[in-house]
C-alpha positions in Angstrom: -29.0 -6.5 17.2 -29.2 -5.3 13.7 -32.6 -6.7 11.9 -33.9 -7.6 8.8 -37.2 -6.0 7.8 -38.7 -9.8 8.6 -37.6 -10.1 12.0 -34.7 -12.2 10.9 -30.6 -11.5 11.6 -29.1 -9.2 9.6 -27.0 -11.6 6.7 -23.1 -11.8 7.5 -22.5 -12.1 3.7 -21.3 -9.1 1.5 -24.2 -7.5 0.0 -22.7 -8.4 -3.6 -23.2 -11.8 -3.3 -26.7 -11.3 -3.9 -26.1 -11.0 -7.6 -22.9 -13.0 -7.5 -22.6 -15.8 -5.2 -19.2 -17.3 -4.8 -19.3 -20.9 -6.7 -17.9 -24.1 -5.4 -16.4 -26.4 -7.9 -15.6 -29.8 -8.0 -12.8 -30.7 -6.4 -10.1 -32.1 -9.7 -6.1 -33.8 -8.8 -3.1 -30.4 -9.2 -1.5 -30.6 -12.1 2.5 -31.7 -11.6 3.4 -28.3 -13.2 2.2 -25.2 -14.6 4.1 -21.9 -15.6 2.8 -19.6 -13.6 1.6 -20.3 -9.9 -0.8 -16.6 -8.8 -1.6 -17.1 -5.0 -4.9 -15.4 -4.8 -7.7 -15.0 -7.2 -8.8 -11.4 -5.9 -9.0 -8.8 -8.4 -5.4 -8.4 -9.2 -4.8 -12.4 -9.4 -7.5 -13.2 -11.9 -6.4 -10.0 -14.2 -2.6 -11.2 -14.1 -4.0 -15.0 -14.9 -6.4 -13.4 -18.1 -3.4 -12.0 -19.3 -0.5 -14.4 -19.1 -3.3 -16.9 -20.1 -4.1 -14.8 -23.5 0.5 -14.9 -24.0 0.1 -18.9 -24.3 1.4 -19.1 -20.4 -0.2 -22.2 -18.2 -1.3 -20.5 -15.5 -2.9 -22.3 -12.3 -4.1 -19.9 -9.6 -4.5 -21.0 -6.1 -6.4 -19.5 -3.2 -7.6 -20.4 0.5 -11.2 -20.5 -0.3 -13.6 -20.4 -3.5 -12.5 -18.0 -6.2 -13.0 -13.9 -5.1 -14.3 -14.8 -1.6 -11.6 -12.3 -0.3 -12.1 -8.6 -0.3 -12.0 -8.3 -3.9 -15.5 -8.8 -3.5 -16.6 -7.1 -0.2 -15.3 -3.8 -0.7 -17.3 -0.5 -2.2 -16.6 -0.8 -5.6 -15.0 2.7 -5.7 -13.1 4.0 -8.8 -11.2 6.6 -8.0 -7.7 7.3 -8.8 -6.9 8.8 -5.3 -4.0 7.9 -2.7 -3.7 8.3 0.8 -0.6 10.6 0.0 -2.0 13.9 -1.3 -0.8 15.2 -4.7 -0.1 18.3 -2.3 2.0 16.3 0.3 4.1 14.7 -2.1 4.6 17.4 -4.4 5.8 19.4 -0.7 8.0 16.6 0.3 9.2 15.1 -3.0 8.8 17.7 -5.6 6.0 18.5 -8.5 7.4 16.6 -11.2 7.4 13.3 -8.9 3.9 14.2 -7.8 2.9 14.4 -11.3 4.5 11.1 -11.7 2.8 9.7 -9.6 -1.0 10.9 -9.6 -0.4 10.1 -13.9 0.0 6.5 -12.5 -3.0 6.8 -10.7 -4.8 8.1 -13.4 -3.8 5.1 -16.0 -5.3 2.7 -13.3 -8.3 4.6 -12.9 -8.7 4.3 -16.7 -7.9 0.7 -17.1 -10.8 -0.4 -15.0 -12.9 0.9 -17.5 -11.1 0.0 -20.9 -10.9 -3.7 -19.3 -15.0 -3.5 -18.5 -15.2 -2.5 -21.5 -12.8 -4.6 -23.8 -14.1 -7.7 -21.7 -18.1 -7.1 -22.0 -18.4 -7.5 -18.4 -21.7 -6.0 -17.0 -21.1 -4.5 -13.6 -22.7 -1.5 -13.5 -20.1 0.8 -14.0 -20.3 4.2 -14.5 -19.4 7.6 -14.0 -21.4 8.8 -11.9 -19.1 11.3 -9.6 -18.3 11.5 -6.4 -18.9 13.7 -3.5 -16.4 14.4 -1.1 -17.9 16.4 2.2 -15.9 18.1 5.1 -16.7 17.8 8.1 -14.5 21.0 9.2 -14.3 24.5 7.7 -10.4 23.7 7.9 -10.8 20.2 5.5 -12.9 22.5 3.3 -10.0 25.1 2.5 -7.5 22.0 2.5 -9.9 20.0 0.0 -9.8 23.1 -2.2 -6.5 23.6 -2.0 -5.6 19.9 -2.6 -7.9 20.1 -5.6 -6.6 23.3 -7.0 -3.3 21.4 -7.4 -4.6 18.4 -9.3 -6.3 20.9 -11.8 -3.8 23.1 -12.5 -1.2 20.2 -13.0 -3.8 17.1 -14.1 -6.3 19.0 -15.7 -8.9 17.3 -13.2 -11.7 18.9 -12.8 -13.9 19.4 -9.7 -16.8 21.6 -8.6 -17.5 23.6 -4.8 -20.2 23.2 -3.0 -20.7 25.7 0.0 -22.8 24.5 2.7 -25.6 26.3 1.3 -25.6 24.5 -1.9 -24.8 20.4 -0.5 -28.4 19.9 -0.5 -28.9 19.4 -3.9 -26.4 16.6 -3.7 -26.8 14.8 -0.2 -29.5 15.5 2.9 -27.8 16.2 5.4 -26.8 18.7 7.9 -23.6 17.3 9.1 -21.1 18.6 6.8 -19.7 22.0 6.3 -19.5 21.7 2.1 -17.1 19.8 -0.3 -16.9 19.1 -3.3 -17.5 17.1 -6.9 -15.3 15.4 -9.0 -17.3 14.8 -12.2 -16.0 11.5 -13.7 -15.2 9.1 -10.9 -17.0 6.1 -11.1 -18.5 3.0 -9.3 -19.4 -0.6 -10.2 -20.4 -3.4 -8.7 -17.5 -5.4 -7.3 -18.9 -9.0 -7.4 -20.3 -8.9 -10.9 -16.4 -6.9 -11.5 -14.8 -9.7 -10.0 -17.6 -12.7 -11.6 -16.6 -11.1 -15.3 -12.9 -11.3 -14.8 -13.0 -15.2 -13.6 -15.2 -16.0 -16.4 -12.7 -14.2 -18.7 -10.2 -15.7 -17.2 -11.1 -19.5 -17.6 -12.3 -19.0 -21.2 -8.5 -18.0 -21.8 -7.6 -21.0 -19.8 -6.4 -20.2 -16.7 -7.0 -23.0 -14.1 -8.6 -21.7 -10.9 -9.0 -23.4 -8.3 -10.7 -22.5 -4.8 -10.0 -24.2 -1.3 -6.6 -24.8 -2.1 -4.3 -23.2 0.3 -0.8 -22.4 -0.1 1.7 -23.9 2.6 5.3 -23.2 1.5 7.1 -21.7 -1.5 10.7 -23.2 -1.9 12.8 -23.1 -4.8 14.6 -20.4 -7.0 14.3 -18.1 -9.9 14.6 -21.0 -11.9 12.0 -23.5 -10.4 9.9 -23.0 -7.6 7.9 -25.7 -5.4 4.6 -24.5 -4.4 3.0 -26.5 -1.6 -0.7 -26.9 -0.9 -3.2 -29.1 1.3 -3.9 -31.1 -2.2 0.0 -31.6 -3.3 3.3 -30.0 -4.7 3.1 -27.8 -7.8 6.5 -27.1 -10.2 6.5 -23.6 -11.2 8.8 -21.0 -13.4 7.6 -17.9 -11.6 5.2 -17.2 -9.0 2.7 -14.1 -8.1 1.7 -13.5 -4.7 -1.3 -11.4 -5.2 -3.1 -12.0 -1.7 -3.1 -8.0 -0.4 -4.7 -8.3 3.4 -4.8 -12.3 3.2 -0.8 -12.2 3.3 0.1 -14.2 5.8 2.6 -17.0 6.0 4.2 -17.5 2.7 7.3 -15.2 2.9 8.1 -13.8 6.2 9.6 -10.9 4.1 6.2 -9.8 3.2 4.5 -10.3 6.4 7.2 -7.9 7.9 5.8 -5.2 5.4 1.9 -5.7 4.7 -0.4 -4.5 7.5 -3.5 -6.3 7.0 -6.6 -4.7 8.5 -10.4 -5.0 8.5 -12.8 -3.1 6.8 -17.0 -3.1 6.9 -20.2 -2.4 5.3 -24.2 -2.6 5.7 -26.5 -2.6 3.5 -30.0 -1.3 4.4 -33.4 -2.5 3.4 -35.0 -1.5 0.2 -36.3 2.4 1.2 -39.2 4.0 -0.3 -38.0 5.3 -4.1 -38.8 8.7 -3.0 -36.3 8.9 0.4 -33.9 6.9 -1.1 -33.5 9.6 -3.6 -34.0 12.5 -1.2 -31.1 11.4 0.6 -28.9 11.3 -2.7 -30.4 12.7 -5.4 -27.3 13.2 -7.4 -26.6 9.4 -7.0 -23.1 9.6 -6.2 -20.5 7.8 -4.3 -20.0 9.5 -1.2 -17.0 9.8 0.6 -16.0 12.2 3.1 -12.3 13.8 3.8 -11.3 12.5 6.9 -8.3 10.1 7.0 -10.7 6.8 8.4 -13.6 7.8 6.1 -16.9 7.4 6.3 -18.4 6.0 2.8 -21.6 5.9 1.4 -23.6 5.0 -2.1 -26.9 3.6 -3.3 -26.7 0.5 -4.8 -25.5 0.0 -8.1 -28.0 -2.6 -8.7 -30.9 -1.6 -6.4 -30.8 2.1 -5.8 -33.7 2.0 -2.8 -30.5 0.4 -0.9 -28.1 2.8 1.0 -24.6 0.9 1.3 -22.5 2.4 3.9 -19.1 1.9 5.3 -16.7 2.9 8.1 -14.7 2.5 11.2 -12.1 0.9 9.2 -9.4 -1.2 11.5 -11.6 -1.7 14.1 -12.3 -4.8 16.2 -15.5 -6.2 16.9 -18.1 -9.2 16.0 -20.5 -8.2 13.3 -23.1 -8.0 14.9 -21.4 -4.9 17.2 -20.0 -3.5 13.9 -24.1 -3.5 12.6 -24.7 -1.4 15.6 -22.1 0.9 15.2 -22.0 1.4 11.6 -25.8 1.9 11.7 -25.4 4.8 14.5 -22.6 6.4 12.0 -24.5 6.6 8.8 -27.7 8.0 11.2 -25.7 11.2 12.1 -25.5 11.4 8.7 -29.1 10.6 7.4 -31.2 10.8 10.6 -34.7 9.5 8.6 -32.7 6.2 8.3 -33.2 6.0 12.7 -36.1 2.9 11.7 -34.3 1.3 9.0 -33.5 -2.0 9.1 -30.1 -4.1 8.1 -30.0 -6.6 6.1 -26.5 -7.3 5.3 -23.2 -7.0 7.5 -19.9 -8.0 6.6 -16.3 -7.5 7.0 -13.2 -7.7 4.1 -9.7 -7.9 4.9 -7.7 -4.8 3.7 -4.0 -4.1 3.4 -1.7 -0.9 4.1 2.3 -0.7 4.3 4.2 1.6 6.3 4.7 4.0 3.4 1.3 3.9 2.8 2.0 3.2 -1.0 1.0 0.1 -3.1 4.1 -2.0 -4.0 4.8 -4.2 -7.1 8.3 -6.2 -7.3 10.0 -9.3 -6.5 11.9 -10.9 -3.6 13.9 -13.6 -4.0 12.1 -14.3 -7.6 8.7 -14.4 -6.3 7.1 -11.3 -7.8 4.2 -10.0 -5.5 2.0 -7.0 -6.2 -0.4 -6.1 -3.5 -0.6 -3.2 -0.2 -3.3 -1.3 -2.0 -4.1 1.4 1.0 -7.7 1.6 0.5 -7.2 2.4 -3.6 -8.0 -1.6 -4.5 -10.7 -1.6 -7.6 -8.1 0.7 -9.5 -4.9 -0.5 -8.0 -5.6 -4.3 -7.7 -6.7 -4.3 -11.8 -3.7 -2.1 -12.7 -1.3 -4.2 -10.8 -2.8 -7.5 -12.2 -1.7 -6.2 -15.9 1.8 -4.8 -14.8 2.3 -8.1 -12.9 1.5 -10.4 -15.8 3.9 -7.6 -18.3 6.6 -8.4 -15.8 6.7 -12.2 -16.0 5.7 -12.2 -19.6 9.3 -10.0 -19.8 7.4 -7.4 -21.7 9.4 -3.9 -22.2 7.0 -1.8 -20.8 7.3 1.5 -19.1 8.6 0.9 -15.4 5.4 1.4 -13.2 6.4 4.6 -10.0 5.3 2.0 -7.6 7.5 -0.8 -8.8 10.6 -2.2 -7.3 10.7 0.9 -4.6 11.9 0.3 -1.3 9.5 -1.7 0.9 9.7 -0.6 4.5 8.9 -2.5 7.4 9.5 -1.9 11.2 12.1 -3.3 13.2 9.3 -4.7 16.1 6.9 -5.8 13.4 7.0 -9.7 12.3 3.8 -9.6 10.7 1.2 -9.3 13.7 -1.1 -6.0 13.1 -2.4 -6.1 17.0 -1.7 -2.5 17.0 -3.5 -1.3 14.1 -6.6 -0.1 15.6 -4.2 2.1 17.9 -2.7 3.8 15.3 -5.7 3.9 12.8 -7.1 6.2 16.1 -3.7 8.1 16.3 -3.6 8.7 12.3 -7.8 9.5 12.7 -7.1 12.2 15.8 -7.9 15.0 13.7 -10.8 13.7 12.0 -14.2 15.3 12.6 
């Protein structure tokens, strides 16, 4: 068992709640109508409710439990602007101008994370610190190049080597073979992200409420029923912006979201002096196999190491301490003493195309299937959503209204995902 330094259980609460702990409120009657029904209040649910709020919509947002308890604010508080298709592989199997497209895309919701900190005042330690990406191969060194060679000739993105003999000044460790930097990708704090945004949100007046659980969504594109535990709710359109929490609602949807579980620890507070040692460039960390292993210090208390991994797997908490704790030792042996004081587990989503989707079925627009791309994504796709029922003319988003595979055995349970995560992972290091 995983410890605290007193002695104590590690804490099965995200790390982030720390600074922002989820918030009951009072429990108040529904209201008989509203204009807008978003079902979840992650990050993508409380952006869309900000902004149809601001347009004059009423907007009453509904989730399963308090406000942001979901993964919105458990994950690593990444911003990258990164897919799990390569630039490379889609500009082989689709072309270079739809690569371009696409990785653009990416790029405008990497940016929008930081015009909305910024035009919103919200303080969660964001910056742009860079992240390091290590191989754990010679061969994911000359593909990582390669792959990055692309985005700078066609992006203008711009990234630095690092040979083996030259990682120590970023990270110390013996484990990887070299990788590389890319200079302005950032990192925040994900609760204080997510506590900003519901503030923002209610002073625009959106109507949030926690422990209210959606049963059934009936209706058409002219008037839809939404059903919860506390009564029936009249709406005019409805978002579904639950990503791995889908489950349910629209069998359509649970035939093409493949929710999955992610973790993280968080160590004690380490001596100033090895907590630097071990990152001295304080960047996120991140290294290039397809189930990565992820690392950072934290935002808000850089003598903490925060690491993540074994994505999809299945286990209590207390076996996921254990075994996270043995991963980030091969990387950082010094940490072999260190004590845990946080564990905890978010619920993810991927899709069989391994793209994010935004669209509508049957007039219930959804937006969600973020692939492990959610601080960017989630906030992009909370704006495009709200544009979309607001009838705005903007650009069409590359992600929007594409089709939305599914799998002619899958109706909606992911039993096999730790199977193929270790397929997909076979050629990790």
């Amino acid at each position: 068992m995983s410890l605290k330094s007193n002695g104590s259980p590690a804490s099965q609460d995200p790390y982030w709640w720390r600074a922002a702990p989820r918030q009951a409120e009072p429990e108040r009657p529904l209201p008989k109508g509203a204009d807008v029904v978003v079902v979840g209040s992650g990050f993508t649910g409380t952006v869309a409710a900000l902004h149809l709020a601001r347009a004059g919509r009423h907007v009453l947002v509904l989730d399963r439990g308090e406000p942001g308890v979901g993964a919105s604010t458990r994950n690593a508080g990444y911003v990258g602007r990164t897919l799990k298709h390569s630039f490379g592989d889609i500009m082989e199997s689709e072309g270079l101008e739809r690569a371009i497209v696409v990785y653009r895309e990416m790029r405008q919701a990497f940016d929008c994370v930081f015009e909305t900190v910024e035009a919103e005042g919200i303080d969660c330690r964001l910056r742009r610190q860079g992240r390091l990406v290590m191989a754990v191969t010679p061969g994911q060194y000359e593909g990582m190049a390669r792959e990055l060679e692309l985005r700078k000739a066609h992006l203008g993105e711009e990234f630095a080597m690092l040979g083996r003999d030259a990682q120590g000044a970023e990270i110390d460790t013996k484990r990887y073979c070299g990788g590389a930097i890319i200079p302005d990708h950032g990192g925040l704090h994900p609760g204080l992200y997510h506590q900003g945004l519901l503030k923002r949100a209610k002073s625009a007046g959106a109507d949030i409420r926690g422990q209210t659980p959606v049963t059934a969504i009936t209706g058409d594109s002219s008037r839809f029923e939404v059903a919860t535990k506390h009564g029936t709710v009249l709406a005019r359109d409805v978002l579904i912006a639950t990503n791995g929490y889908t489950s349910g609602l629209m069998p359509w949807l649970d035939r093409r979201v493949i929710p999955f579980d992610g973790y993280m620890i968080a160590t004690e507070p380490l001596p100033e002096e090895l907590a630097g040692k071990l990152l001295p460039g304080g960047r996120t960390f991140v290294d290039w196999n397809f189930n990565v292993d992820f690392v950072r210090r934290a935002p808000d208390d850089p003598r903490r190491i925060l690491f993540g991994g074994l994505t999809g797997a299945r286990a209590n908490l207390t076996t996921m301490a254990e075994r996270l704790k043995a991963r980030l030792v091969r990387i950082f042996p010094a940490l072999a003493d260190t004590r845990i004081d946080n564990v905890w587990t978010g619920r993810c989503a991927g899709t069989f195309d391994m793209y994010p989707h935004l669209g509508s079925h049957q007039g219930i627009h959804y937006a969600l299937g973020y692939c492990f791309a959610g601080v960017p994504m989630g906030t992009w796709f909370g704006i495009k959503a709200a544009h979309r029922i607001l009838r705005r003319n903007d650009p069409p988003s590359v992600f929007a209204d594409r089709p939305f595979p599914t799998h002619p055995l899958y109706s909606g349970n992911p039993w096999w995902v730790p199977l193929v995560l270790s397929w997909l992972s076979r050629k990790d290091g």
